[in-house]
Backbone as XML, in Angstrom:
<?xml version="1.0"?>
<chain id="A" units="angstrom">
  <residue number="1" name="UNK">
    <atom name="N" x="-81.623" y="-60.587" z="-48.223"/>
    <atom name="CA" x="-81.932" y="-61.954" z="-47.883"/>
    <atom name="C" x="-82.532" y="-61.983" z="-46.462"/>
  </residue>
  <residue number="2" name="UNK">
    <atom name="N" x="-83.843" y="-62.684" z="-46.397"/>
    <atom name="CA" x="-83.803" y="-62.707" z="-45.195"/>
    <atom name="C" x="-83.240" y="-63.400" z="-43.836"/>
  </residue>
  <residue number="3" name="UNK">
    <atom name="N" x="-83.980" y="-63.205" z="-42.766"/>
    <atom name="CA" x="-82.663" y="-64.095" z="-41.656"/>
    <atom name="C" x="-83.113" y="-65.444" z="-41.463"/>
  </residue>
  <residue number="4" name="UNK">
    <atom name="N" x="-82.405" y="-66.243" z="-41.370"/>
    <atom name="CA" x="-82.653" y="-67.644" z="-40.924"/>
    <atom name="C" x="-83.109" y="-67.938" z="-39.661"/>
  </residue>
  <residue number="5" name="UNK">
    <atom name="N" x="-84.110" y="-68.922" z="-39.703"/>
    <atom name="CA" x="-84.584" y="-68.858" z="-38.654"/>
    <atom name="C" x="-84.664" y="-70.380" z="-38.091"/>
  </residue>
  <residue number="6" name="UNK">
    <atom name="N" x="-83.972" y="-70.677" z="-37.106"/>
    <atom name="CA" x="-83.641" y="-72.150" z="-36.454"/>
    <atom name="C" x="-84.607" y="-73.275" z="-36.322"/>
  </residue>
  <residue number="7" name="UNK">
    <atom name="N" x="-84.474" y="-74.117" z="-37.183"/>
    <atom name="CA" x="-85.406" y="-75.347" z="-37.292"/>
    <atom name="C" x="-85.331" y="-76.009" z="-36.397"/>
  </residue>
  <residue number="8" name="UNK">
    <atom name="N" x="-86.000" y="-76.106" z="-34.568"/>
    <atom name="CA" x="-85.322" y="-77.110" z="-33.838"/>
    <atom name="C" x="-86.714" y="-77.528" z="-32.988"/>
  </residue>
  <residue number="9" name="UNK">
    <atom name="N" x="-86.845" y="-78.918" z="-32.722"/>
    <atom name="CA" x="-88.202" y="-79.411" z="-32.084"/>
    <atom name="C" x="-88.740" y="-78.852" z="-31.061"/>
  </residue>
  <residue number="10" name="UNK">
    <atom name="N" x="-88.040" y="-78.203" z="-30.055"/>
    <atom name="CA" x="-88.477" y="-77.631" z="-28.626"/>
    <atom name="C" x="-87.735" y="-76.149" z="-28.888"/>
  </residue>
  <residue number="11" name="UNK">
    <atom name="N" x="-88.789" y="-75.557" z="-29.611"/>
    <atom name="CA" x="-88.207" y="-73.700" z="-29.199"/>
    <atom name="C" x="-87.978" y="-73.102" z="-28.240"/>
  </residue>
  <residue number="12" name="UNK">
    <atom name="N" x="-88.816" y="-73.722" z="-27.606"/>
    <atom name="CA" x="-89.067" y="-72.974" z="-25.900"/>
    <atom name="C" x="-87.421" y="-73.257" z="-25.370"/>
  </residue>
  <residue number="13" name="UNK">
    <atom name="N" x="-87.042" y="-74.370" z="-25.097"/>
    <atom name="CA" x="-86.077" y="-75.126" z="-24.915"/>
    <atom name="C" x="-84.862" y="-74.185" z="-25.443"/>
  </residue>
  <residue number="14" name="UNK">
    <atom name="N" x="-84.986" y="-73.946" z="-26.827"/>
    <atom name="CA" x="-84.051" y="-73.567" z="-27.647"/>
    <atom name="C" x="-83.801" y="-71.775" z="-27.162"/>
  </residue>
  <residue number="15" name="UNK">
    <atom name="N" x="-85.055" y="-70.967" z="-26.888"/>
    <atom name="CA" x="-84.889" y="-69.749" z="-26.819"/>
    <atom name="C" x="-84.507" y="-69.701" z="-25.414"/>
  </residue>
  <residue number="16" name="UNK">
    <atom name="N" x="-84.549" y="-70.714" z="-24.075"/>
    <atom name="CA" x="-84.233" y="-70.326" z="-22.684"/>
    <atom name="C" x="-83.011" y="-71.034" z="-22.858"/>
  </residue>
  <residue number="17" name="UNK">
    <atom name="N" x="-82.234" y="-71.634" z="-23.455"/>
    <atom name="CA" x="-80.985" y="-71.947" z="-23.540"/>
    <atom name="C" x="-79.963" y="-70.715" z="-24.058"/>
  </residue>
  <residue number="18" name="UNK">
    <atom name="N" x="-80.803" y="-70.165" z="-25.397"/>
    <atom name="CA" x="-79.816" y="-68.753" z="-25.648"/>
    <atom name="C" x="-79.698" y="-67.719" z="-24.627"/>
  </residue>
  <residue number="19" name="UNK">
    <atom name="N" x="-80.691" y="-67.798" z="-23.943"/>
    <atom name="CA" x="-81.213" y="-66.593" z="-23.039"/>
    <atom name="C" x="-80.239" y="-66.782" z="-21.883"/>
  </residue>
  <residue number="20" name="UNK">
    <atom name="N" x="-79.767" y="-67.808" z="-21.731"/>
    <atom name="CA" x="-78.673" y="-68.025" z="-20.605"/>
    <atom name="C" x="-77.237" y="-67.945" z="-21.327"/>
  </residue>
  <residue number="21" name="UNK">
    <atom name="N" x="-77.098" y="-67.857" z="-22.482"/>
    <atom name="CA" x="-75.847" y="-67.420" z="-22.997"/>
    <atom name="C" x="-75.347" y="-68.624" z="-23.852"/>
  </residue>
  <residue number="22" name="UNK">
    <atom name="N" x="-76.067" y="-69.962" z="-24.248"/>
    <atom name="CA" x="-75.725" y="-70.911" z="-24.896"/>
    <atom name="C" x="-75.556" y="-70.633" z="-26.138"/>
  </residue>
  <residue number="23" name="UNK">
    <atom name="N" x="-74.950" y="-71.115" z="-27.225"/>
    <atom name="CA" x="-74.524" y="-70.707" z="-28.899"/>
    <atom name="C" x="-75.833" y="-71.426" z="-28.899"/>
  </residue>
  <residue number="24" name="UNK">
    <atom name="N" x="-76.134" y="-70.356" z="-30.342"/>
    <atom name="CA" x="-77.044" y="-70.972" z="-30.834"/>
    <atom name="C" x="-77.181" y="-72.839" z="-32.015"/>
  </residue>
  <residue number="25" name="UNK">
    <atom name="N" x="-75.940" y="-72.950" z="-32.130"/>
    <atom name="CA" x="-75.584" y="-74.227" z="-32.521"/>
    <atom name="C" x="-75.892" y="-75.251" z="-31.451"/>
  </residue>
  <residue number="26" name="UNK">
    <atom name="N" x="-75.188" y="-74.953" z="-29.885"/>
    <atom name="CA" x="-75.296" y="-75.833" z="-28.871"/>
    <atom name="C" x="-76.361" y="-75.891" z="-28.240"/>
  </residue>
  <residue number="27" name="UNK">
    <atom name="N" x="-77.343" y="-74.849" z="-28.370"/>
    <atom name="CA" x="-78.634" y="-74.900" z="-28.421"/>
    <atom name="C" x="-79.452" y="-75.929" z="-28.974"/>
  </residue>
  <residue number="28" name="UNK">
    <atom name="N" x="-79.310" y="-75.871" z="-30.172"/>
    <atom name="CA" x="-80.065" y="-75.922" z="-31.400"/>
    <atom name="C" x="-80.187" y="-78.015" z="-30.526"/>
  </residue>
  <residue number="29" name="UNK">
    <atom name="N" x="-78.829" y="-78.216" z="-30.685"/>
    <atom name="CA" x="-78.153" y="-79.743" z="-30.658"/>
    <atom name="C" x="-78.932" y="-80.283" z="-29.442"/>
  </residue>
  <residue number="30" name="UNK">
    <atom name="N" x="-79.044" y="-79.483" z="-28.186"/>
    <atom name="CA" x="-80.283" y="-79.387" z="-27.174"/>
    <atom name="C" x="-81.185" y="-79.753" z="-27.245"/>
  </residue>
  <residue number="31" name="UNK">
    <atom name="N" x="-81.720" y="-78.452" z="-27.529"/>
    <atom name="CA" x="-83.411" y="-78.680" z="-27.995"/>
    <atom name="C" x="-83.993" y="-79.590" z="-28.756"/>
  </residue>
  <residue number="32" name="UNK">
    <atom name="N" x="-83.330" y="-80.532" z="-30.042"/>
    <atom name="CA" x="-82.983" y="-81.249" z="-31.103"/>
    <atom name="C" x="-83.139" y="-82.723" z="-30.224"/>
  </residue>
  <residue number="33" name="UNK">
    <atom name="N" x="-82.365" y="-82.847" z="-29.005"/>
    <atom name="CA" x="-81.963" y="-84.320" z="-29.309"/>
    <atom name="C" x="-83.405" y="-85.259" z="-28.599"/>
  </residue>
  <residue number="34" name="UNK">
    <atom name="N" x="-83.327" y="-86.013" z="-28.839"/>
    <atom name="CA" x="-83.883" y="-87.286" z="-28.843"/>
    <atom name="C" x="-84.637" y="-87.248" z="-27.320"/>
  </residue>
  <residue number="35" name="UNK">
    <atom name="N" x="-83.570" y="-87.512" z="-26.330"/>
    <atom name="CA" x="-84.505" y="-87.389" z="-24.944"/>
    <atom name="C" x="-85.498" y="-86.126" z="-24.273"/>
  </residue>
  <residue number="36" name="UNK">
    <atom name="N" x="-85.135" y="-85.382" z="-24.887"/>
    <atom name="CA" x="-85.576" y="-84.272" z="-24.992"/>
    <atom name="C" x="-87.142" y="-83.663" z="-25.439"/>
  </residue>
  <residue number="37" name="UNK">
    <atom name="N" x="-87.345" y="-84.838" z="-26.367"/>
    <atom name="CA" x="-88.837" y="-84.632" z="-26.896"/>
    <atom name="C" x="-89.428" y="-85.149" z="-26.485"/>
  </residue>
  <residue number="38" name="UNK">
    <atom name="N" x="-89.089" y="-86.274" z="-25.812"/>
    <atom name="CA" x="-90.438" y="-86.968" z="-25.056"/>
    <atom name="C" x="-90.185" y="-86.631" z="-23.647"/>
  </residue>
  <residue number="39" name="UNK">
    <atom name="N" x="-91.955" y="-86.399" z="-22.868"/>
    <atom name="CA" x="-91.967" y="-86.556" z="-21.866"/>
    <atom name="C" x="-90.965" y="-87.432" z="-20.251"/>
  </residue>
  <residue number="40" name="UNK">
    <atom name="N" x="-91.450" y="-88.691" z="-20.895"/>
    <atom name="CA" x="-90.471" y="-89.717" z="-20.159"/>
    <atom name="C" x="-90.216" y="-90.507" z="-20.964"/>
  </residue>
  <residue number="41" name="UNK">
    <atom name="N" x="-88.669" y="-90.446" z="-20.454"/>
    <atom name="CA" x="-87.625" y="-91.287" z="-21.284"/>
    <atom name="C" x="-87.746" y="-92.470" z="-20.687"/>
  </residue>
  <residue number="42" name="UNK">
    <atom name="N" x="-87.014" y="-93.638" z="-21.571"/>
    <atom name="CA" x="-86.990" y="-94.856" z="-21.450"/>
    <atom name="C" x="-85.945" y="-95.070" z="-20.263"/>
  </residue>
  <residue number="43" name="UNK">
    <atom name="N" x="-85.246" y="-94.383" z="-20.519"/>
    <atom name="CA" x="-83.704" y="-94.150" z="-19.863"/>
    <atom name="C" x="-83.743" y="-93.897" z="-17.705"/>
  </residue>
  <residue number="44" name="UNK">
    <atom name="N" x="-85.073" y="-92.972" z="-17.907"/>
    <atom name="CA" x="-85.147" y="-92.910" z="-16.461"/>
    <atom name="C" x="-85.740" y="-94.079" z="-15.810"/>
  </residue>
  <residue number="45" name="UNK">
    <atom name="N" x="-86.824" y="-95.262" z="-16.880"/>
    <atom name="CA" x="-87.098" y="-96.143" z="-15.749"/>
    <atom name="C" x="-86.182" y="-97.241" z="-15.176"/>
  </residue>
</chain>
């Protein structure tokens, strides 16, 4: 079977989060969420 390979919006995001020692679940939830994909958030103005 082959290996699974992590469906998550920001890879980049996702692979420098493992690279610092993050699970790849708590990663995943990271790279994934919402503020995260956009540039600027609503939240900072």
């Amino acid at each position: 079977m082959p290996a699974r390979q992590a469906n998550v919006k920001n890879k980049q995001q996702y692979e420098a989060l493992k690279e610092k020692g993050m699970s790849k679940e708590r990663a995943a939830k990271i790279a994934n969420s919402r503020i995260n994909t956009h540039p600027i958030s609503p939240l900072a103005a």
